[in-house]
N, C-alpha and C positions, 0 to 999 in steps of 0.2 A: 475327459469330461470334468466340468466342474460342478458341484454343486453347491445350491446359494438356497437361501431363503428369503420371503420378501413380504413387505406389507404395503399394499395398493393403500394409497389416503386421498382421501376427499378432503379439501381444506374448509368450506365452507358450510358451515353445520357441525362439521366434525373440532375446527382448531380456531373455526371463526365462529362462536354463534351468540345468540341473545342472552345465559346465561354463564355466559365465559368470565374465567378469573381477572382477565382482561379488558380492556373500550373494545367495543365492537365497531371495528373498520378494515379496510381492507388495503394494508400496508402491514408490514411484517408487526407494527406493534400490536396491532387485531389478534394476534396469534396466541392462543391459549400459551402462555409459559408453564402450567403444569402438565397442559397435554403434552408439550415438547419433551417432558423430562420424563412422561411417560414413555413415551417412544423409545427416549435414549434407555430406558429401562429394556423394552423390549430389545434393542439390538444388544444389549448387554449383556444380557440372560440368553437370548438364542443367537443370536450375527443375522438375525434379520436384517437387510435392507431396505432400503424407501423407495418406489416408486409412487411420485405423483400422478395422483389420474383424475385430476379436480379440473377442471375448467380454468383456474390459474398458472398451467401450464402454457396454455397459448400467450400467455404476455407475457411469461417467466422462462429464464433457464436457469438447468441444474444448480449453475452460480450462484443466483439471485437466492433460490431456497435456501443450498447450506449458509446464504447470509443472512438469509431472513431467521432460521432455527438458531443461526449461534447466537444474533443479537438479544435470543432467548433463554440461551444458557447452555444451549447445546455445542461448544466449542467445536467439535470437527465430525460434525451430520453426514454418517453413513446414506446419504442419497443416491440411488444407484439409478436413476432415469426417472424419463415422463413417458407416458401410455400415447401411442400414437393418435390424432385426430383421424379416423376413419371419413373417407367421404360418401355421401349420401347417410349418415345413420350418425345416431346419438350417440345410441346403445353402450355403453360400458364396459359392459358383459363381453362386448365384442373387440371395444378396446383392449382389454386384457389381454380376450385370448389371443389374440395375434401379439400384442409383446410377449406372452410366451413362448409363439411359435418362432418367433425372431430368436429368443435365446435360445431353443432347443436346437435352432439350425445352429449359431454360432458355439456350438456343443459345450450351453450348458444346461443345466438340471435343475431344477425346482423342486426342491425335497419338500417344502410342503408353502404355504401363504395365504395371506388374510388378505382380508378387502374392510375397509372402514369410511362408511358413506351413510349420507341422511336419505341416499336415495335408494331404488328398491330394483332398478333397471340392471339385474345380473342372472345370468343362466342360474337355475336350479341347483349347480353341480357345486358352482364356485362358491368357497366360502366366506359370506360376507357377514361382518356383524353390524347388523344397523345398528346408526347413531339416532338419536332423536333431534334431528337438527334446532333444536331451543336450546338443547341443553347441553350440548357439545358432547364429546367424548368422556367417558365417566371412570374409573378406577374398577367394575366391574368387566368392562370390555377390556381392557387389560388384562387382566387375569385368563378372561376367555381366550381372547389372541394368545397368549403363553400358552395354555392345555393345546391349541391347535399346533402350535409351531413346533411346539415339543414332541407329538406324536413319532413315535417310530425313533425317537432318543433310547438310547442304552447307556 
């Protein structure tokens, strides 16, 4: 077994939004560049991975992303997948948990993960930290995501 750690992203509200350090658009230069280097903070500090579970996944692959994050400073983006489109349901919450259920069968472990979205669509259990999708992802939620990630560290 292996074990990983992972942070589910929303792109839009979260990396894309109205008060981002960046133009808001929907091309990799839309992409907050301090969120990005936030990120790369977090895999730095924990080995977090990235799973995209934004809605820019159905036009994008893995590819596209780590091109999109390096053109932002992020040279070689721990991106580890996209969250399956389920059919019949939206639901998020449900995307997840079936990419979990995928990794556990292909025996690996999920020692702990975040969720970062402007949306609210997640089971009660999963830990998400809402973004205020205006104001994108803040330097507080960061911090937060670290205290979770870190959990159950020696």
């Amino acid at each position: 077994m292996k074990n990983i750690k992972l942070v589910f992203l929303d792109i839009d509200g979260v990396l894309n939004s109205f008060d981002s350090d960046d133009e808001r658009d929907f091309t990799p230069a839309g992409l907050s560049t301090k969120g990005i280097k936030w990120l790369e903070e977090i895999y730095e500090k924990t080995g977090a991975m990235i799973v995209i579970s934004s809605t820019w996944r159905g036009a994008h692959s893995v590819d596209w992303f780590k091109g999109a994050f390096a053109a932002k400073g992020w040279f070689r983006p721990e991106i580890f997948g996209l969250t399956p489109k389920l059919p019949n349901t939206s639901f998020r919450g449900s995307e997840i948990e079936k990419y979990m259920r995928v990794l556990y069968d292909s025996e690996m472990v999920v020692d702990s993960y975040i969720i970062f979205d402007d949306g609210k669509d997640f089971f009660d259990y999963q830990p998400l930290i809402h973004i205020d999708g205006q104001k994108g992802i803040q330097r507080h939620h960061i911090d937060e995501a670290l205290v979770i990630l870190r959990k159950g560290e020696k």
